[in-house]
C-alpha positions in Angstrom: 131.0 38.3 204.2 133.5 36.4 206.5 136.7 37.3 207.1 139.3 34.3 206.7 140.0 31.5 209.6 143.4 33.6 210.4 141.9 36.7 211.0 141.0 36.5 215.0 139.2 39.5 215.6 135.6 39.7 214.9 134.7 43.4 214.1 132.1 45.6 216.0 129.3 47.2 213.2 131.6 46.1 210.5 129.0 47.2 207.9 128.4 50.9 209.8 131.8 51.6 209.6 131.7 50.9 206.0 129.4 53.1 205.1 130.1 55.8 207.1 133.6 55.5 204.9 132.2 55.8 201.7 134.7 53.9 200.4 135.9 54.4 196.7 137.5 51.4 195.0 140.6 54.1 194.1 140.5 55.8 197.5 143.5 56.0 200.1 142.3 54.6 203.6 143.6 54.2 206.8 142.9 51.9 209.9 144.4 53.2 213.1 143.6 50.3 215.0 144.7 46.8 213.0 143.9 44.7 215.7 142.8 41.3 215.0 142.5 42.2 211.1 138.5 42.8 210.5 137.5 46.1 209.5 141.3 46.2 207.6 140.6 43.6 205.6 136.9 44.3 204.6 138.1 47.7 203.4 141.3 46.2 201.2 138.5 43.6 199.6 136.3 47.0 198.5 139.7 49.1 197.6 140.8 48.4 193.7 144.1 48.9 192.4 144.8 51.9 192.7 143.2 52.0 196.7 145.8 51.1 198.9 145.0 50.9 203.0 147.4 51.9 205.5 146.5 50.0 209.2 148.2 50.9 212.2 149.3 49.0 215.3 151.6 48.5 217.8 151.5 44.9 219.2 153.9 42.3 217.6 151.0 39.9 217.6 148.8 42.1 214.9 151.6 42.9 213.1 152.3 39.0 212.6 148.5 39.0 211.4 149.0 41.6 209.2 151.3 39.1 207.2 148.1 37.5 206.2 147.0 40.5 204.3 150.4 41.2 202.8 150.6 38.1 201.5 147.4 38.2 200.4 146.0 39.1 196.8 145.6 42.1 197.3 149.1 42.6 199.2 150.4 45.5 197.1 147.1 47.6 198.0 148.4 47.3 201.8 150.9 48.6 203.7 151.0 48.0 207.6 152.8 50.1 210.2 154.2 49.2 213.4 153.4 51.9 215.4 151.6 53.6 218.1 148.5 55.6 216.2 149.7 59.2 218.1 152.2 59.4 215.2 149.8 59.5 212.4 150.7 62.5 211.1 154.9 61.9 211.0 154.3 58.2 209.8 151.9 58.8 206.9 153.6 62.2 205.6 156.9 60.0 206.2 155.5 57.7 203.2 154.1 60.5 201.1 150.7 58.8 202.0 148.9 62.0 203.0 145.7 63.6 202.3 143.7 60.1 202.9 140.2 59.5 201.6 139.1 58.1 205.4 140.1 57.1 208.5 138.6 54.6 210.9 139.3 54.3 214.9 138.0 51.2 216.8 139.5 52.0 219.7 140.1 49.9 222.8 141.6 46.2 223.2 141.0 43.9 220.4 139.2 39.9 221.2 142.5 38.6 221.0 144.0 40.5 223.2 141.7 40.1 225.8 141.1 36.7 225.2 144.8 35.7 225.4 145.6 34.9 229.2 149.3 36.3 229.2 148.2 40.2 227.9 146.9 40.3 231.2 143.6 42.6 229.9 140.8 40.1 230.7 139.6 39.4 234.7 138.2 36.4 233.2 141.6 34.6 233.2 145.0 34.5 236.0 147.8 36.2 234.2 150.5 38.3 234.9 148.8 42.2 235.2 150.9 43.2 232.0 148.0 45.2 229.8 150.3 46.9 227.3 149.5 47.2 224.1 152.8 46.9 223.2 154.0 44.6 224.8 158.3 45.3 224.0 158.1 48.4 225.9 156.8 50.6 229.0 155.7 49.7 232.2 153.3 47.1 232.7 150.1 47.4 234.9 151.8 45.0 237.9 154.7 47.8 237.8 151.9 50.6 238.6 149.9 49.1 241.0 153.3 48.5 243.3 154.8 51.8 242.5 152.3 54.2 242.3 151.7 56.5 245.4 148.2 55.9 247.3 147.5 59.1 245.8 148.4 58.4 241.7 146.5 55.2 242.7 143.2 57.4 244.1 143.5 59.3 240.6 143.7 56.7 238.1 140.8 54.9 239.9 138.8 57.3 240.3 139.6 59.5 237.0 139.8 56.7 234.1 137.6 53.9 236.2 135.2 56.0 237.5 134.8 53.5 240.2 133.4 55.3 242.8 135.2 54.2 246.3 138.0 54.9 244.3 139.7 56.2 247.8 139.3 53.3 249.4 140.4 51.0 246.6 143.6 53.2 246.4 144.4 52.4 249.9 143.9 48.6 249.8 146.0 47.9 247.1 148.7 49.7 249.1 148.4 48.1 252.3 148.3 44.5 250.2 151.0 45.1 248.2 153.9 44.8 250.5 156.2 41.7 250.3 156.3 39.8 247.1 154.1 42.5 246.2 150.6 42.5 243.4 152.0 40.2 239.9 149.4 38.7 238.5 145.4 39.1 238.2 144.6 36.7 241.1 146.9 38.5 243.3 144.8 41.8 242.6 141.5 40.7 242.7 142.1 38.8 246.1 144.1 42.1 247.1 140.8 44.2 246.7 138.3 41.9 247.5 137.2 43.8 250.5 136.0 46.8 248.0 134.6 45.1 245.8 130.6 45.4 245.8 128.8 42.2 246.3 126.6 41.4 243.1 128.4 44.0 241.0 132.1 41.9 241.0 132.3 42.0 237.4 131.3 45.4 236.9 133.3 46.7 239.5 136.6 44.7 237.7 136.1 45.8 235.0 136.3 49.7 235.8 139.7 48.6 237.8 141.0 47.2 234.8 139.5 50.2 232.6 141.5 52.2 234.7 144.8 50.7 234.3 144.8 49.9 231.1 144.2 53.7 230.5 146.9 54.3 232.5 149.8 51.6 231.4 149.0 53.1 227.5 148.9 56.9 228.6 145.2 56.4 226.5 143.6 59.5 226.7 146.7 61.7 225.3 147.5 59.3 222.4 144.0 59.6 221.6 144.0 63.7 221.8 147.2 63.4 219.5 145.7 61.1 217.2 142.1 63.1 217.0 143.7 66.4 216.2 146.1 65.0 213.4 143.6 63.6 211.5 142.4 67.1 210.1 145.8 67.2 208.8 146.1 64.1 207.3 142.5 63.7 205.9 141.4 65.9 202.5 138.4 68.2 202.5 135.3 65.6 202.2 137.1 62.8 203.6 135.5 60.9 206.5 136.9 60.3 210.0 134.8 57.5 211.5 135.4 56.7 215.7 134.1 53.7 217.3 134.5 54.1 220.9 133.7 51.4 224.1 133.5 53.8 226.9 132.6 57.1 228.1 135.8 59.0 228.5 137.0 58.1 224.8 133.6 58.8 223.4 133.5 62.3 224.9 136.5 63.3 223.3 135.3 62.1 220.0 132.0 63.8 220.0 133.6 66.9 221.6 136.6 67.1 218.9 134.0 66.6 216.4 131.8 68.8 217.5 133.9 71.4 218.4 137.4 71.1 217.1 138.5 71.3 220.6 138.2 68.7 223.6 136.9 71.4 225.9 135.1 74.3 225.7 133.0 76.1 223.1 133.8 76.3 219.1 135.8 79.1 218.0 134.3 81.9 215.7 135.9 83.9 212.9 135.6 87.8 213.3 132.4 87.6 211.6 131.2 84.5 213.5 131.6 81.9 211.6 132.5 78.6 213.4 136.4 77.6 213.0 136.0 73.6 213.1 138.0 71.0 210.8 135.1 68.6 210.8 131.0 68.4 210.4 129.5 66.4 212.5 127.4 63.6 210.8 126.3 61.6 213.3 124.3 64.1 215.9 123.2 60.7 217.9 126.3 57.8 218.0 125.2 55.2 216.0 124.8 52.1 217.7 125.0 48.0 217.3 121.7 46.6 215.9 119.6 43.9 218.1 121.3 40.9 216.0 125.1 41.7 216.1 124.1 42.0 220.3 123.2 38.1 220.2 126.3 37.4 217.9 128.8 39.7 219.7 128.6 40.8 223.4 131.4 43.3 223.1 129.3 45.6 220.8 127.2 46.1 223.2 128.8 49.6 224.3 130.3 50.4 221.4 129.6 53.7 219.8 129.9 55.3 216.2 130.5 58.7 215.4 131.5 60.0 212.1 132.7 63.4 210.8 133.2 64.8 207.5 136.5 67.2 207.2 135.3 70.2 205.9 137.1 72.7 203.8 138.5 75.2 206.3 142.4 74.8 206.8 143.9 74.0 209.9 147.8 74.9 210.8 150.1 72.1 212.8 
């Protein structure tokens, strides 16, 4: 089934994250990650009417997409919320929307964001080296890159890129950005050209960019926030389903999963029994099939992991 023309985003294992939902047609679902509008809207055309859907975002641009929905058939079934997805909990108690049914996470940057020049997320393009994902508010990547210490710069590149002359890198940008200083893609990727490993440029860009990214959108908190507030916003027996695109946000969902903790070992009851908000259903992540790779590139690292909240009770 095809989403319509207005919805920009085509969604990663669109069917896996379905099922792993088990959607009922009177269930109460949310989407933490609108985006372009795909999964959102394949869940509102299997919700009846008394479903209703409840999709986050924070960028003006899916919000405007969201009006297609609203205004849509099945427009009194959704309700979209303009916000970041580390206020889960406040926003959906806020509404009286909680316990939910599911929850889905596609995390990352949607096709439209990276495909649109300005959002400075793609190396593909020239662009201002913005990278928000809201784009009203915070500091953009341009503002990092010239006012980050050689240091913070060593970290991020090394910590959220995992690029591995992170060192180096660190200290280039800071000897090139004096002047007019590093605005815009081109001025970046000519700014660290001497790093950047012959035969592996795109690679090696794209860790950079990883890196920042993480950075500008404090990433790896929000997502900690958002993980451990879904086993108070999701009933016993609901499902929490996590699609991740790299290694650093799939680690935390298998280990929260897994563990109810982002490190270290489970903990145990007095009579050992282990003290987790979700089962794990998913012991491998589940992975895009052979055809959706020659449709859609970008689900080519994409990973699926879905957990079941169990019955044990968990205190904010």
């Amino acid at each position: 089934m095809d989403t319509p023309n207005a919805i920009y985003h085509r969604p990663v294992m669109l069917q896996e994250c379905l099922d792993a939902l088990e959607l009922r047609p009177d269930g109460r679902y949310v989407d933490v990650t609108f985006g372009g509008g795909g999964h959102s809207w394949a869940i509102l055309e299997r919700l009846g009417p008394q479903g209703h859907l409840f999709s986050f975002d924070q960028d003006a641009d899916a919000e405007r997409q969201a009006q297609v929905l609203q205004q849509g058939p099945r427009g009194d079934r959704f309700t979209f919320i303009r916000s970041n997805f580390g206020e889960l909990q406040r926003e959906l108690e806020s509404r009286g929307a909680a316990p939910v049914d599911g929850l889905l996470a596609d995390l990352g940057v949607s096709s439209y964001q990276f495909d649109t020049p300005e959002r400075g997320f793609s190396t593909r393009f020239d662009g201002p080296l913005d990278m928000r994902m809201n784009p009203d508010e915070g500091p953009t990547a341009a503002d990092l890159i010239n006012e980050y210490s050689e240091a913070e710069l060593h970290r991020i590149f090394g910590m959220y890129g995992e690029v591995q002359n992170a060192r180096t890198l660190a200290k280039a940008v800071v000897q090139a950005r004096g002047g007019r200083g590093i605005q815009t893609i081109a001025d970046l990727k000519k700014a660290i050209a001497g790093c950047t490993p012959r035969g592996k440029e795109n690679k090696y860009l794209a860790q950079v960019f990883q890196a920042l990214r993480i950075e500008v959108n404090n990433e790896m908190e929000v997502l900690q926030r958002m993980l451990e507030q879904c086993a108070q916003v999701l009933r016993p027996g609901g499902r929490l389903v996590v699609m991740s695109y790299h290694s650093l946000e799939d680690r935390l969902a298998k280990n929260y999963l897994a563990s109810g903790k982002f490190f270290g070992e489970v903990e145990k009851d007095f009579y050992g029994n282990p003290q987790k908000p979700f089962e794990v259903l998913t012991r491998k992540p589940i992975t895009a099939s052979e055809e959706e790779l020659q449709l859609n590139n970008r689900a080519r690292s994409a990973k699926l992991r879905v957990g079941e909240r169990n019955q044990l009770i968990i205190k904010n």
